[in-house]
C-alpha atoms as a printed R data frame, in Angstrom:
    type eleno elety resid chain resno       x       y       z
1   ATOM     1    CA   UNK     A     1  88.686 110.366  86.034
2   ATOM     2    CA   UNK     A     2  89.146 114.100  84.877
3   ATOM     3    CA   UNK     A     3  93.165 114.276  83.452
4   ATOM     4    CA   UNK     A     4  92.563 117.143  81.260
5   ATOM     5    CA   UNK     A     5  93.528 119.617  83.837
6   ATOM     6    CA   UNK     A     6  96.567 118.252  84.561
7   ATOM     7    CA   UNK     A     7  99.550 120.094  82.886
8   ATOM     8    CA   UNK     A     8 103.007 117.948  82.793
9   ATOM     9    CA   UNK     A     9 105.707 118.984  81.742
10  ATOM    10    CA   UNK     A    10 109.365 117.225  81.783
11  ATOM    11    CA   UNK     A    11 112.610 119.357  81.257
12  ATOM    12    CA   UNK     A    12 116.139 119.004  81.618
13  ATOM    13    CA   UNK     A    13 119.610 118.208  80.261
14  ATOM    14    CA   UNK     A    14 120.320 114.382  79.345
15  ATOM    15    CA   UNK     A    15 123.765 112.419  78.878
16  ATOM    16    CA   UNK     A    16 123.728 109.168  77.662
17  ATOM    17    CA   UNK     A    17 126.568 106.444  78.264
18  ATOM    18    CA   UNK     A    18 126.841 102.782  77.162
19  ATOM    19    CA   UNK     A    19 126.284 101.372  73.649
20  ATOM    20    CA   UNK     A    20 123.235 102.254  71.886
21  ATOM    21    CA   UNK     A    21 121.063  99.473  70.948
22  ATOM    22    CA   UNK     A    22 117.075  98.508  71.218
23  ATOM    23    CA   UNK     A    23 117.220  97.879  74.589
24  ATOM    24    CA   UNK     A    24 119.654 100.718  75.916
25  ATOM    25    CA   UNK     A    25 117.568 103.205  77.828
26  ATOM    26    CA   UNK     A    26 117.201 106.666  76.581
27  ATOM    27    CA   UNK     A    27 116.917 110.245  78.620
28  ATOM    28    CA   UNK     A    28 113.369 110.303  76.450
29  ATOM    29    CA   UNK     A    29 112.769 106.933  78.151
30  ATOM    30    CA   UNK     A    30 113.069 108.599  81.770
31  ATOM    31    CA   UNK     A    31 111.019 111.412  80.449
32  ATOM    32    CA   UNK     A    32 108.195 109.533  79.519
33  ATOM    33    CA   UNK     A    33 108.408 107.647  82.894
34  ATOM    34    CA   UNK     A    34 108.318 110.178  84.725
35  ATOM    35    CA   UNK     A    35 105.346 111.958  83.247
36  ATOM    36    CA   UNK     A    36 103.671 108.939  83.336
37  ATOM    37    CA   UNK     A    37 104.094 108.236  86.640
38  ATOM    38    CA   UNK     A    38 103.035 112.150  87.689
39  ATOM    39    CA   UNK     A    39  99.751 111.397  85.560
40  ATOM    40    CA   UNK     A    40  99.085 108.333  87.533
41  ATOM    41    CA   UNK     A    41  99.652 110.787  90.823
42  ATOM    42    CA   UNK     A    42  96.707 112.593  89.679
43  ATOM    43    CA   UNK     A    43  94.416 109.735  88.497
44  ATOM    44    CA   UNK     A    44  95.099 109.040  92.119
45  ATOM    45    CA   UNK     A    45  94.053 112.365  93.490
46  ATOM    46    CA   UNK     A    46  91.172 112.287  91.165
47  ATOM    47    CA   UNK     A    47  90.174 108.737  92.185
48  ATOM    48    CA   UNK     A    48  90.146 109.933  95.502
49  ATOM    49    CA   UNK     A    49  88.559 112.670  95.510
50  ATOM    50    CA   UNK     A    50  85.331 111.429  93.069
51  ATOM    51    CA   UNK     A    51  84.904 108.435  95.686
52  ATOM    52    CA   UNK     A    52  86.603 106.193  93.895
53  ATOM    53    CA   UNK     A    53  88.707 103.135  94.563
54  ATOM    54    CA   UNK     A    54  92.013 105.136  94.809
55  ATOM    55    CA   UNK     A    55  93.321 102.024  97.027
56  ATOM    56    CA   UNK     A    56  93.471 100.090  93.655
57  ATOM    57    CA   UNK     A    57  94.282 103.053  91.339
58  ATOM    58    CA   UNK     A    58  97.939 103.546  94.002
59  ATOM    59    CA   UNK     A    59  98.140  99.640  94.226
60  ATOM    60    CA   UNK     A    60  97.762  99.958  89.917
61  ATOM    61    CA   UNK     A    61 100.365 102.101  89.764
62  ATOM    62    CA   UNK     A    62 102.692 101.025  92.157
63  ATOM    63    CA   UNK     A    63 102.343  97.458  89.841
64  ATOM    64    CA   UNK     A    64 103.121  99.821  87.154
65  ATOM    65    CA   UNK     A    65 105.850 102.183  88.127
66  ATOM    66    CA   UNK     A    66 107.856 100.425  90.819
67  ATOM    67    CA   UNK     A    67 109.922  97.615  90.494
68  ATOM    68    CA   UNK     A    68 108.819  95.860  93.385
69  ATOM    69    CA   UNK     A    69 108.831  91.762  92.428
70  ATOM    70    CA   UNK     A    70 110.838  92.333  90.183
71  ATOM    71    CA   UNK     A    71 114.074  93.791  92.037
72  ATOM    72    CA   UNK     A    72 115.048  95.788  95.547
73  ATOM    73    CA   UNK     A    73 113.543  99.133  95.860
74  ATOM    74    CA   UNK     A    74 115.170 101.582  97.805
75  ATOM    75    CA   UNK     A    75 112.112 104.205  98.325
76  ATOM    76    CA   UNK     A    76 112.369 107.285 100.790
77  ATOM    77    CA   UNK     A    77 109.482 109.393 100.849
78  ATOM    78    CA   UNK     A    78 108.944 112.683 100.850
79  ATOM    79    CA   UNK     A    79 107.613 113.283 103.677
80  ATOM    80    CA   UNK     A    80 108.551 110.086 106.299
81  ATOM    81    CA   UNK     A    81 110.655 110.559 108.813
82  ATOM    82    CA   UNK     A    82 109.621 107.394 111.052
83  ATOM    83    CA   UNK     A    83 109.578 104.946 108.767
84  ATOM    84    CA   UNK     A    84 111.516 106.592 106.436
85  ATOM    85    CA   UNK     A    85 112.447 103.786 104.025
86  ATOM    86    CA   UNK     A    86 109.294 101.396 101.994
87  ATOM    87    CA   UNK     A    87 111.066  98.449 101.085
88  ATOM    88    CA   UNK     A    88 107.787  96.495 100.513
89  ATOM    89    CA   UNK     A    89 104.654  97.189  98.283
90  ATOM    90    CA   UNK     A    90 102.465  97.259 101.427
91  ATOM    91    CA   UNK     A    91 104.787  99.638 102.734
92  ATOM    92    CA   UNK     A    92 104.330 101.960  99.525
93  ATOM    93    CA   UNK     A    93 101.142 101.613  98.994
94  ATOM    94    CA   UNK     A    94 100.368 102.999 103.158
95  ATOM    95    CA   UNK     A    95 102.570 106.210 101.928
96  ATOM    96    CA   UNK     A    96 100.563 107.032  98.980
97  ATOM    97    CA   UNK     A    97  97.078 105.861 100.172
98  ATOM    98    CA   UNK     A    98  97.672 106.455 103.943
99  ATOM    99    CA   UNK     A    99  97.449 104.289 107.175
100 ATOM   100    CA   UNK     A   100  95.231 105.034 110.385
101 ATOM   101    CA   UNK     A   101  97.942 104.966 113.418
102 ATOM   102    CA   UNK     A   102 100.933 105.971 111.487
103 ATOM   103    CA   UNK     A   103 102.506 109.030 109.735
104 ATOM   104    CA   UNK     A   104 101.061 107.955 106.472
105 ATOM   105    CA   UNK     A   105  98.820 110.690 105.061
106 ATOM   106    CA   UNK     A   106  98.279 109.604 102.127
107 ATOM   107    CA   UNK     A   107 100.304 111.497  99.734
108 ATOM   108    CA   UNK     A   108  98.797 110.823  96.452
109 ATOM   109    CA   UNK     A   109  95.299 111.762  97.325
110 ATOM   110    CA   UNK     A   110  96.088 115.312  98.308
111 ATOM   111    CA   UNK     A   111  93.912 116.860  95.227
112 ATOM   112    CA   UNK     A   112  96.878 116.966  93.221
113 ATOM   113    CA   UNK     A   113  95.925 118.272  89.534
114 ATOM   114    CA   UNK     A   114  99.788 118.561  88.275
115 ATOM   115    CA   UNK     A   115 103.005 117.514  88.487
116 ATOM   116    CA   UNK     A   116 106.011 119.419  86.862
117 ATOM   117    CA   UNK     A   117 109.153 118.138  86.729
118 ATOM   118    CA   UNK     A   118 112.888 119.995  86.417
119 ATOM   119    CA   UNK     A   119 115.824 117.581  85.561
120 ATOM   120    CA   UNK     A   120 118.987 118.271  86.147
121 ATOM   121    CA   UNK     A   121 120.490 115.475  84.804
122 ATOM   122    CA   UNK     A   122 118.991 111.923  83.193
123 ATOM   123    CA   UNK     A   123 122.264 109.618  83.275
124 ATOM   124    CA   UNK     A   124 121.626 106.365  81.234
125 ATOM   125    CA   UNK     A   125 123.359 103.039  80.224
126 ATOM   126    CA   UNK     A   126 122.106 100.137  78.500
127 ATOM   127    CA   UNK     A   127 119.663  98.856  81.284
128 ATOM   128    CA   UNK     A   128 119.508 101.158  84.082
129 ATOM   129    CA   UNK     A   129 118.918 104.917  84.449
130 ATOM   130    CA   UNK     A   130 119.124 107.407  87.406
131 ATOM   131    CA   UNK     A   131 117.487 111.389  87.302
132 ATOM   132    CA   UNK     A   132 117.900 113.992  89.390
133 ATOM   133    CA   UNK     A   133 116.110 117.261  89.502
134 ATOM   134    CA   UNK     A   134 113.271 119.161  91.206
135 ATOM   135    CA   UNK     A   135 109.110 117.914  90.711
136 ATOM   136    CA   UNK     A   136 106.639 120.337  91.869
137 ATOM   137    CA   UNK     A   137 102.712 119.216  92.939
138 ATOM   138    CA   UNK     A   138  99.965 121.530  91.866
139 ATOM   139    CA   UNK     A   139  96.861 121.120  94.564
140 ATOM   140    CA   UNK     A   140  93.395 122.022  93.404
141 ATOM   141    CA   UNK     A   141  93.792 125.571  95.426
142 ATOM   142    CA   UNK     A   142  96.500 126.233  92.952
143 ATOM   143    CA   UNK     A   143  99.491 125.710  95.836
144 ATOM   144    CA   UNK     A   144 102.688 124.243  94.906
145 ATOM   145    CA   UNK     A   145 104.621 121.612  96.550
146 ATOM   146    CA   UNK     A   146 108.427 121.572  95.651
147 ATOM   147    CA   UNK     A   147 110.040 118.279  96.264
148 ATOM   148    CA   UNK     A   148 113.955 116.823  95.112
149 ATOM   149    CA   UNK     A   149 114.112 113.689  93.814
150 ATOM   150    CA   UNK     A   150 116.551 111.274  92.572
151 ATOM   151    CA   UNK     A   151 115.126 108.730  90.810
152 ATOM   152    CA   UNK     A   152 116.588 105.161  89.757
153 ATOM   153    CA   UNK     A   153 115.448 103.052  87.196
154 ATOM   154    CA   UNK     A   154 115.648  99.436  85.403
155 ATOM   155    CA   UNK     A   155 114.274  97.754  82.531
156 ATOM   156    CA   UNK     A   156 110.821  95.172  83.763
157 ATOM   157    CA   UNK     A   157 110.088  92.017  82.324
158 ATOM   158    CA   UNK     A   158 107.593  94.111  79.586
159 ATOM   159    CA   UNK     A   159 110.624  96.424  78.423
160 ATOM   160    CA   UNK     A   160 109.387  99.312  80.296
161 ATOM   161    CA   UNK     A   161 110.875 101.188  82.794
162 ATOM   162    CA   UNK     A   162 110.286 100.461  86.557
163 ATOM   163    CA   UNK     A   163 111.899 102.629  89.652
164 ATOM   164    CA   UNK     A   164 114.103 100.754  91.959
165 ATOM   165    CA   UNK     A   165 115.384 103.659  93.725
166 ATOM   166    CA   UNK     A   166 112.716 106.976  94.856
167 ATOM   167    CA   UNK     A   167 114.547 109.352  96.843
168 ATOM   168    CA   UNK     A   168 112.338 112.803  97.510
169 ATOM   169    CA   UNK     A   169 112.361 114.968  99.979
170 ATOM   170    CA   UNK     A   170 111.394 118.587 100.317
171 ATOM   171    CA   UNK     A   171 114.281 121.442 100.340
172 ATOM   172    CA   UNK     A   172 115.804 122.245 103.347
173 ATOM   173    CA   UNK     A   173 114.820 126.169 104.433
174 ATOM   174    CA   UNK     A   174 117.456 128.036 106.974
175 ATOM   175    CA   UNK     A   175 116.206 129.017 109.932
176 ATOM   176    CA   UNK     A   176 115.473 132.933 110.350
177 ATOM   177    CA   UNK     A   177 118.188 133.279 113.431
């Protein structure tokens, strides 16, 4: 697995409510969470495309990232538009890994090397969070994929942070009338 080339980078303003304790979450909580979970995007990719198991590396970090088992998750994907909700692992897993017969693709194993992200706002409280901003996917050829995202999240049964609510999608371009 070859992370070295993978720049990621996490910006943004932050505003935290609630009482401050141990277990409040912190904007530098959702930073690290999401960086971490962009670096597990790319172990995907890289998985993937060195003929690895990437199947267990998404299932891994879904285990890891999501808070599936543990609470609802309200995921929309990026780019589903029949089943546009994955209220299950399986369901998940099929968008990042991809499914013969559906729209799945397989997101995470599109060569990604980087993710970037752009906050606009991290909003905590003691034991949930939610962010909002722009994350951008760097392919091998150097492209860029700009998504949105809102992202929701709650303390696991380990203390760390797990996503009960994913909402991407890619920015909406006027037609050329």
């Amino acid at each position: 697995m070859k992370l070295q080339h993978a720049l990621i980078v996490a910006t943004g303003s932050a505003l935290t409510l609630g009482a401050a304790n141990a277990e409040t979450i912190s904007p530098q909580d959702v930073i690290q969470a999401q960086t971490a979970w962009g670096e597990g995007i790319v172990a995907i990719a890289a998985t993937h495309d060195e003929g690895g198991n990437f199947i267990a590396k998404a299932s891994q970090h879904i285990d890891t990232y999501y808070a599936y088992g543990v609470a609802n998750v309200m995921f929309k994907p990026t780019l589903a538009t029949e089943d546009q909700f994955r209220e299950t692992f399986d369901e998940a897993l099929s968008y990042f890994v991809g499914t013969e017969g559906t729209e799945d693709e397989g997101f995470a194993i599109k060569s990604w090397i980087a993710v970037h992200w752009e906050s606009i706002g991290i909003f905590t409280t003691e034991d949930t969070a939610m962010a909002m901003g722009n994350y951008y996917f760097t392919a091998k050829d150097g492209s860029v994929t700009k998504a949105e995202y809102s992202f929701g999240y709650i303390r696991g049964d380990e203390g760390d942070l797990k996503i009960n609510l994913h909402h991407s999608s890619l920015p909406h371009t006027p037609s050329k009338d």
